[in-house]
N, C-alpha and C positions, 0 to 999 in steps of 0.2 A: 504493500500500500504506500509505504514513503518512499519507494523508488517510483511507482508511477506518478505523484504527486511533484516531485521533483521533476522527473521527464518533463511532465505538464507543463509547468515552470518553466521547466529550459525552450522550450515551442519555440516562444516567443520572442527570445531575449539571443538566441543564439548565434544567429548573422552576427550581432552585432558584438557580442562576446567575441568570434573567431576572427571578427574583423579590427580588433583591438591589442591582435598577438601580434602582430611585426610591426609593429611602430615602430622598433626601433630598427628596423632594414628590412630583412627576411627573415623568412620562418617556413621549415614544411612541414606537412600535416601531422607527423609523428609529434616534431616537436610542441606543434599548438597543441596538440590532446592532450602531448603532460602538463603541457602550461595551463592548462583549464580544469585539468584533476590537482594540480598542484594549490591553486585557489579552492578549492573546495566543491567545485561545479561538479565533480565526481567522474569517471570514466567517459569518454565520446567513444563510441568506439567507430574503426571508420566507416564502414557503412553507414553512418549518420554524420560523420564531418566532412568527408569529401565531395558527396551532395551540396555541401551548402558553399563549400569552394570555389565548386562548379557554378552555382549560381552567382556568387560574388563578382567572379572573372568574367560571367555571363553580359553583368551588370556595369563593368568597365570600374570595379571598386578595387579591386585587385588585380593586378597583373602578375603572371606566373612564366618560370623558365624550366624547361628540364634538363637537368644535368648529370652526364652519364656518371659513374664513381668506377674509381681504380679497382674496387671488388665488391661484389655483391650489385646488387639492382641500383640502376640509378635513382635522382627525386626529383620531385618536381616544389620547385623554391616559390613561395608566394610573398610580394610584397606590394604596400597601400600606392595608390594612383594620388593623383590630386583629387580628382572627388570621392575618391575611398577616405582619405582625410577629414574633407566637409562632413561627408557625410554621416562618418564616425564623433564627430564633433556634435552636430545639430543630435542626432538621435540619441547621441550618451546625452547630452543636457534633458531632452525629454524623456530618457525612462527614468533615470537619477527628479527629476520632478515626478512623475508617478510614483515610483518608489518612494517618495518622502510622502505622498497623498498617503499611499497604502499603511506606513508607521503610523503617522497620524491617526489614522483611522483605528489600526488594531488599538492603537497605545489607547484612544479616549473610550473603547469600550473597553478594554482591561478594568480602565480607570471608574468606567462607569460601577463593573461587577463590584471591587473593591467598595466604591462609595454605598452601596446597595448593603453590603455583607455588614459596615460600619454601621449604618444606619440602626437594619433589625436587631445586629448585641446590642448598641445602648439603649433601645427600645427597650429590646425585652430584660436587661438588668435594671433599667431603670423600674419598670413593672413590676419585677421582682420584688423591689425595694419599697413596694406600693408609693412613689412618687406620685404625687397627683397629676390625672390626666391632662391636664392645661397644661402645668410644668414639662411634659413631657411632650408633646404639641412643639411646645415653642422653642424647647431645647434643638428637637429635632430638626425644627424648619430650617432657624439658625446657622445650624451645623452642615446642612443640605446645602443651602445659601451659600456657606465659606468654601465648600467641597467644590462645586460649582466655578466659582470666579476664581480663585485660584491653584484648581487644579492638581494638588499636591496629592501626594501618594498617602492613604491615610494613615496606615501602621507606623509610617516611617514619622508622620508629625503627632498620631494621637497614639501611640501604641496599641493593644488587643484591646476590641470595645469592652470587655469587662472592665481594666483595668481604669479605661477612659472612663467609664460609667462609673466607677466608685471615686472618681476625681470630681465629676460632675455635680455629684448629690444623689441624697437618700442613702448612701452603702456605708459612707467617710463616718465616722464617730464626732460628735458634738465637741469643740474643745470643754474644757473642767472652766468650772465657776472660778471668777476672780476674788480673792482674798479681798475683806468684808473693809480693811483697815489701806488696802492697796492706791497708790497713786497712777500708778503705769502699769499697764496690762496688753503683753503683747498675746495674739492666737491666730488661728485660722481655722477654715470650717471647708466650705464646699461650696458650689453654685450657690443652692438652694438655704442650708445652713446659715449660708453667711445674712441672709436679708432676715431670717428670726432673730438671729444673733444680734443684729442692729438694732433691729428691734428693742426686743427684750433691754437689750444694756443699754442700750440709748435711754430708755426711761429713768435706768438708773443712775444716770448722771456719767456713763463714759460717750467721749467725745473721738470720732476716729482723726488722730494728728496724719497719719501717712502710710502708705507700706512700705516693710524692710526689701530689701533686697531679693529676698527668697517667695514676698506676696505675702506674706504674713498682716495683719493689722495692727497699727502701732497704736494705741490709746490711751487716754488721761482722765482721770476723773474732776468732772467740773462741778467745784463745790457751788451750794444751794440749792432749791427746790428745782424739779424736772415739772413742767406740765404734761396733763396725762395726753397719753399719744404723741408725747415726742420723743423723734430717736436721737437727735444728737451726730446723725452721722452727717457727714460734709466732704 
């Protein structure tokens, strides 16, 4: 199956592959088949490359010589014309632009399956985590959004959707209560964590000054009365 597949492949592209071996003077047929299994193209064998020889030379792209040898069979030398040049020239620019079509292409659906695979783990660990359905909506949209416009591979910038999903919210542990007598209270939480957390301490008189370095929340307690339903965060 991945030799026919390959064949297939080669259809196409092969004139202009064998018209690519004596650029630099000549070449006969023996030698362009290693040169073309040596690139990876995989065996010609001749019954498929001196056919298309014949049509080159047919085509006034190559010009050929035979020359007899002091022992064994003679050969027949192939080298490029002037519009075997051109025309080596214009056609490698347009398969090299197809071929980049075709990367493209594979690469954004690769990319698609990936975004798709991202999406349902944090869905469903967030689920797991009984995150509320809104929160989970809008997480997801978000994230689809950033997937989207910039394109990124997503293991490689969010790691395994588990792990992602337990950075997001609902899985992360609440940081601990701030000491009763405390002036400064550094924590961190999660997505969703962090806006109760504002909340909640907000009332109590902490004021968010900044994040550290690491995203952590720096805070201060602001002495006198809190009104109710204020958080304090800025």
């Amino acid at each position: 199956m991945a030799a026919d597949r390959r064949s297939s492949w080669l259809k196409g592209v092969l004139d202009l592959l064998v018209l690519s071996c004596p650029t630099g003077g000549e070449s006969y047929g023996y030698e362009i088949a290693k040169a073309l299994a040596g690139a990876g193209l995989g065996e010609i064998k001749g019954g498929t490359l001196y056919p298309v020889l014949n049509r080159l030379e047919e085509a006034g792209l190559v010009e050929a010589e035979f020359r007899a040898a002091e022992r064994g069979p003679g050969r027949r030398y192939y080298r490029l014309t002037g519009p075997g040049r051109e025309h080596l020239a214009a056609e490698g620019a347009a398969w090299s632009e197809f071929h980049r079509a075709v990367r493209t292409q594979l690469h954004a659906g690769e990319q698609h399956h990936d975004h798709r695979r991202l999406l349902r783990g944090v869905d469903g660990a967030l689920r797991a985590a009984d995150v509320p359905e809104e929160q989970i909506d809008r997480t997801t949209a978000e994230l689809r959004g950033h997937l989207a416009e910039t394109g990124t591979a997503p293991e490689e910038e969010f790691g395994p959707a588990a792990r992602f999903a337990a950075r997001l919210g609902g899985l992360a542990p609440a940081p601990g209560e701030p000491d009763g007598a405390a002036e400064h209270w550094t924590w961190t939480a999660d997505l969703f964590n962090d806006r109760r957390m504002l909340a909640v301490h907000g009332d109590q008189g902490w004021e968010v000054e900044r994040l550290d370095a690491v995203g952590r929340f720096v805070c201060r307690r602001v002495p006198g009365p809190r009104s109710p339903g204020s958080t304090g965060a800025r």
